[in-house]
TIRO-2110 file (N, C-alpha, C; in Angstrom, 1 decimal):
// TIRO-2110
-3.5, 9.2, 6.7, N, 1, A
-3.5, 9.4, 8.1, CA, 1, A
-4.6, 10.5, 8.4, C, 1, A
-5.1, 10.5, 9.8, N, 2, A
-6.6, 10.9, 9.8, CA, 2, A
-5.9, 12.4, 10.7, C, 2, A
-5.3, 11.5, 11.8, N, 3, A
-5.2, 12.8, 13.0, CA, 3, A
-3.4, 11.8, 13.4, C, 3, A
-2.8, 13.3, 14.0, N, 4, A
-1.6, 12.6, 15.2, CA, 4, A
-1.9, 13.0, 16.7, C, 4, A
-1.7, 12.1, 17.2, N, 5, A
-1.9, 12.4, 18.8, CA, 5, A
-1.3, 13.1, 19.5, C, 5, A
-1.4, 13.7, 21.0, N, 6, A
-0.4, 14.7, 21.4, CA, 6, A
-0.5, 14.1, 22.9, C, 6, A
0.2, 14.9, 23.8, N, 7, A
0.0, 14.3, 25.1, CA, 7, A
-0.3, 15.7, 26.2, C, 7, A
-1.0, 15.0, 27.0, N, 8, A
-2.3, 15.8, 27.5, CA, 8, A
-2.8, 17.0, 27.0, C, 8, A
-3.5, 16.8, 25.8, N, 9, A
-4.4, 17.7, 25.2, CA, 9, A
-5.6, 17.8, 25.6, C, 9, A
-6.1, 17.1, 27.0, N, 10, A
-7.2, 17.4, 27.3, CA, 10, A
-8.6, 16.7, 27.0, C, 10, A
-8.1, 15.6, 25.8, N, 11, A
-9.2, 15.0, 24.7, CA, 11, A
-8.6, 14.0, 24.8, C, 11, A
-8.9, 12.7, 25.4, N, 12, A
-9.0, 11.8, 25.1, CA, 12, A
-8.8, 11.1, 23.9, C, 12, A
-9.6, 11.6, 22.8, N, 13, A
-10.1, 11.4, 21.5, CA, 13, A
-8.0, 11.2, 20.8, C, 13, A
-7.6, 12.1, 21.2, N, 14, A
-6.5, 13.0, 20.7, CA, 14, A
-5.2, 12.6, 21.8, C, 14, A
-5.0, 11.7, 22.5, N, 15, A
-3.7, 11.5, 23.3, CA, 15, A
-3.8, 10.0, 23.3, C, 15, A
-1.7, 10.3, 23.2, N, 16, A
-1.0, 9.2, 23.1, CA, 16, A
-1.2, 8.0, 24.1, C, 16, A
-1.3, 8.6, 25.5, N, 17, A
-1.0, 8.2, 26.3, CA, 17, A
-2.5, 7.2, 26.7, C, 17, A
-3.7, 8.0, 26.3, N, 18, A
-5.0, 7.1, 26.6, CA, 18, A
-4.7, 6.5, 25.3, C, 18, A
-4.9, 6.3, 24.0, N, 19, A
-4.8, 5.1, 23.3, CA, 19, A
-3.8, 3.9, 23.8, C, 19, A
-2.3, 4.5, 23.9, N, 20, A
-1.8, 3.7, 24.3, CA, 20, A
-2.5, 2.5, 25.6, C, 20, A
-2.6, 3.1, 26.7, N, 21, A
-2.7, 2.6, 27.9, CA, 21, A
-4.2, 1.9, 27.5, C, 21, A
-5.4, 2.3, 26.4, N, 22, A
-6.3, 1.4, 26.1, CA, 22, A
-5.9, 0.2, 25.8, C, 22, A
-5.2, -0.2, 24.5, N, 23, A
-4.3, -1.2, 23.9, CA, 23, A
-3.1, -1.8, 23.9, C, 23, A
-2.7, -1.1, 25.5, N, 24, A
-1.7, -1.8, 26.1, CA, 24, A
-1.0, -3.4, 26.1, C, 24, A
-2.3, -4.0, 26.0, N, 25, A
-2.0, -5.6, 26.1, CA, 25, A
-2.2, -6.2, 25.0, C, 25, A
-2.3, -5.3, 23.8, N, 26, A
-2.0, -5.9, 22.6, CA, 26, A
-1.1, -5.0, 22.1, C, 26, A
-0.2, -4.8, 22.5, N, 27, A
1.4, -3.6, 22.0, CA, 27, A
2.5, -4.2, 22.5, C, 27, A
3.6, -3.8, 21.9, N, 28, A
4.9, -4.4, 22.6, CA, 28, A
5.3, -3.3, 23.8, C, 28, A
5.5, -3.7, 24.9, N, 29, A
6.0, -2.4, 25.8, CA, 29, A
6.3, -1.4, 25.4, C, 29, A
7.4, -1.1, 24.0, N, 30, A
8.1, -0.5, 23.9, CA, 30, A
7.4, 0.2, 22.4, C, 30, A
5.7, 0.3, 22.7, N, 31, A
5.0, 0.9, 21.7, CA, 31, A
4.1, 1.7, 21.9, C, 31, A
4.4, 2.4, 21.4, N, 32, A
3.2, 4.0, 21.6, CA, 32, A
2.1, 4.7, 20.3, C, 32, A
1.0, 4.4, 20.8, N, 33, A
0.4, 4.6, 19.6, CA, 33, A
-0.1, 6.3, 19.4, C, 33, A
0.4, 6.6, 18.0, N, 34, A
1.1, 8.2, 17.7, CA, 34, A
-0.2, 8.8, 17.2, C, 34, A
-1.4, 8.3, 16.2, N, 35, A
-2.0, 8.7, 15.4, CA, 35, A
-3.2, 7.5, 14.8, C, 35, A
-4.2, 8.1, 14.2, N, 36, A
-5.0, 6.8, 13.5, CA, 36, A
-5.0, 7.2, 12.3, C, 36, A
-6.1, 6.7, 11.0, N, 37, A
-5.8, 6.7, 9.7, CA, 37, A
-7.6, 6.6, 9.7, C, 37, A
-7.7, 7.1, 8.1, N, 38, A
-9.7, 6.9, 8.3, CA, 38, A
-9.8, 5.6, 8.3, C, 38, A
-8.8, 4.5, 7.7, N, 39, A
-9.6, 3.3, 7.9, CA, 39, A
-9.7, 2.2, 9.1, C, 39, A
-9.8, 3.4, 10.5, N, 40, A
-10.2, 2.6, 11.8, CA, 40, A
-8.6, 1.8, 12.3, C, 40, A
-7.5, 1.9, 11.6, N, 41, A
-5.9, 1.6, 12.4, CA, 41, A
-5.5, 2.9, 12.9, C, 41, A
-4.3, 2.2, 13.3, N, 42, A
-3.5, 3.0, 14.5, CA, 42, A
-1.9, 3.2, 13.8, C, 42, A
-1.7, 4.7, 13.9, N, 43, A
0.1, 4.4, 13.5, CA, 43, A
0.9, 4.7, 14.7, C, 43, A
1.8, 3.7, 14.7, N, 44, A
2.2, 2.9, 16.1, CA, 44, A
3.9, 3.4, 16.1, C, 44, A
4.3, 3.6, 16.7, N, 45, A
6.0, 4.1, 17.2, CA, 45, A
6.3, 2.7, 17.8, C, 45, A
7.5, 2.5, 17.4, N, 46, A
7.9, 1.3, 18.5, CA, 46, A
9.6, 2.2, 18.6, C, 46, A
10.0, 2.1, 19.8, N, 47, A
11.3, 2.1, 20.3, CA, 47, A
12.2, 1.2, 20.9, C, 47, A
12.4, -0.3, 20.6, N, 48, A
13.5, -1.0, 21.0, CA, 48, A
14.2, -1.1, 20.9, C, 48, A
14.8, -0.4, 19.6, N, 49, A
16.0, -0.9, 19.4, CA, 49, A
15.8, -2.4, 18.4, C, 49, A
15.4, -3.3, 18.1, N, 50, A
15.2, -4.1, 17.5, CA, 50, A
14.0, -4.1, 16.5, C, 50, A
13.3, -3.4, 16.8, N, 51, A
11.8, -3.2, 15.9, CA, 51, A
11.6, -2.0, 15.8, C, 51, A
13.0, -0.8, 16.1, N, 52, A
12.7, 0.7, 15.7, CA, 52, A
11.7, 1.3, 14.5, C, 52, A
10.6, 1.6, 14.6, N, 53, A
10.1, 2.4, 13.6, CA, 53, A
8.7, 2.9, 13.5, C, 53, A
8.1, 3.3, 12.6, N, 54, A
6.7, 3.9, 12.5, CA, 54, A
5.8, 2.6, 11.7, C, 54, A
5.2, 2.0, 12.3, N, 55, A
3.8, 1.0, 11.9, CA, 55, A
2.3, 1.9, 11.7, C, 55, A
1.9, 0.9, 10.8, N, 56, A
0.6, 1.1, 10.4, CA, 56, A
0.1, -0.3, 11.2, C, 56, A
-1.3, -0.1, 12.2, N, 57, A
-1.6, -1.5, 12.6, CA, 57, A
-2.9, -1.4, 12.6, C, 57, A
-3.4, -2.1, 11.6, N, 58, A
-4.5, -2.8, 11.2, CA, 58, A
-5.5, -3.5, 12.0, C, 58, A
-5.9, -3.1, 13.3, N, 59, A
-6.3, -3.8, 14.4, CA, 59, A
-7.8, -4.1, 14.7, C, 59, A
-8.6, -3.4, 13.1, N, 60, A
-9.6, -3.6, 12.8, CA, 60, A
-9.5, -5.3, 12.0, C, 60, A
-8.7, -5.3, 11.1, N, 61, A
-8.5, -6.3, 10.3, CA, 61, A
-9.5, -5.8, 9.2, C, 61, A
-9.0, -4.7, 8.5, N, 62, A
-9.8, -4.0, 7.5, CA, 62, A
-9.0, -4.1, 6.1, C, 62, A
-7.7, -4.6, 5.9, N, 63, A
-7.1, -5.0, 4.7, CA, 63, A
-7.1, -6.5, 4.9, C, 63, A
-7.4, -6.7, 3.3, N, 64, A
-7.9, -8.9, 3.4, CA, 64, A
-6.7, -9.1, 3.7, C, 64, A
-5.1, -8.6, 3.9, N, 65, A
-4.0, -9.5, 4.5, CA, 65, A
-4.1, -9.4, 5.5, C, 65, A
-4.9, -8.9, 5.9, N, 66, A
-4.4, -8.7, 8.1, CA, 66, A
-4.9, -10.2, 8.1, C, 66, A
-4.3, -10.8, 9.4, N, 67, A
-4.8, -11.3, 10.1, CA, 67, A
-4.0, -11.4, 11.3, C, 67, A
-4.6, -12.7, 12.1, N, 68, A
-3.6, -12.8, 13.6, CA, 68, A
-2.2, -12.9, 13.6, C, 68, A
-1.5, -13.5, 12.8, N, 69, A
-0.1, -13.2, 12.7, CA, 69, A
0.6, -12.4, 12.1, C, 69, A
-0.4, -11.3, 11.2, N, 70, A
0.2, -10.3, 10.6, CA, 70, A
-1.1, -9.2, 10.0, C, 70, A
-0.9, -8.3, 11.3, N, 71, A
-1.8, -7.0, 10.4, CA, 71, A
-0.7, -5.7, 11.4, C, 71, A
0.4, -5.3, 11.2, N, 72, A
1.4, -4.7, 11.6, CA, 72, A
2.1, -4.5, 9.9, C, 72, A
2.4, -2.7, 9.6, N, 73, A
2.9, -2.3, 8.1, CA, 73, A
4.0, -2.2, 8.9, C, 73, A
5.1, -2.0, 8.2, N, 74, A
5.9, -0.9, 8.2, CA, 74, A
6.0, 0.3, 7.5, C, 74, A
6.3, 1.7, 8.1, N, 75, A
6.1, 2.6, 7.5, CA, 75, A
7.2, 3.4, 7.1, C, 75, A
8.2, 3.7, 8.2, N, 76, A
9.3, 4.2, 8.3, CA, 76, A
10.5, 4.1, 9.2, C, 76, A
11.3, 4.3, 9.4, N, 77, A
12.5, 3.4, 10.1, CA, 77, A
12.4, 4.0, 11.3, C, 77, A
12.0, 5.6, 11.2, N, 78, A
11.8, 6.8, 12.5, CA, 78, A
10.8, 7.5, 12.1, C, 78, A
10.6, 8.5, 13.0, N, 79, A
9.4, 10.0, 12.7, CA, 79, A
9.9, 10.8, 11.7, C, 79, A
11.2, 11.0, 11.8, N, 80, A
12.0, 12.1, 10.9, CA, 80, A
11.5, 11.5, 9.3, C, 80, A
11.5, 10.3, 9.1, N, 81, A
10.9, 10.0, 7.9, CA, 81, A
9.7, 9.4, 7.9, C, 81, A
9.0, 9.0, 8.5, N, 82, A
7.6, 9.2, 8.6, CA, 82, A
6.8, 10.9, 8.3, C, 82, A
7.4, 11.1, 9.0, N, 83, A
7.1, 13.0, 8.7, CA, 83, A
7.0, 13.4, 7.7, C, 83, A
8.3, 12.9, 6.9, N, 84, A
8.7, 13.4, 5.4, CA, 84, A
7.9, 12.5, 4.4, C, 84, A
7.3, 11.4, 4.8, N, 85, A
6.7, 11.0, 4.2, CA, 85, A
5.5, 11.3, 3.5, C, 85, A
4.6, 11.9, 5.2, N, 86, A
3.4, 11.8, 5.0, CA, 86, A
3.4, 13.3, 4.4, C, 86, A
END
């Protein structure tokens, strides 16, 4: 993981809220993109209740498994272990 995002830090570069709202219409509503990684993906929060957790999304298509129906990791079930992860 490269950087985690914050919200209104002033930097574009660096908030949740502009990446999100960039890649809005490729996210589930109920996803917020937290952070990137050096290899050009996004680590993605989802909160529905159904797909709760911390994603790695591949939206470059930079690992030979991504593709259109599948370049979304799982990472962690929540932040509290995503955190402890990284």
């Amino acid at each position: 993981m490269d950087v985690l995002f914050g919200i209104n830090t002033g930097n574009s570069n660096t908030d949740i809220m502009y990446w999100t709202d960039t890649y809005k219409d490729d996210l589930l509503s109920s996803a917020l993109i937290i952070g990137d990684d050096l290899m050009q993906g996004f680590i993605v929060m989802i909160c529905d209740g159904e797909n709760d957790g911390i994603y790695y999304w591949d939206d470059a298509y930079n690992h030979e498994e991504s593709n259109d129906e599948g370049n979304t990791y799982w990472i962690a079930d929540n932040f509290i272990d995503f955190y402890n992860y990284v």
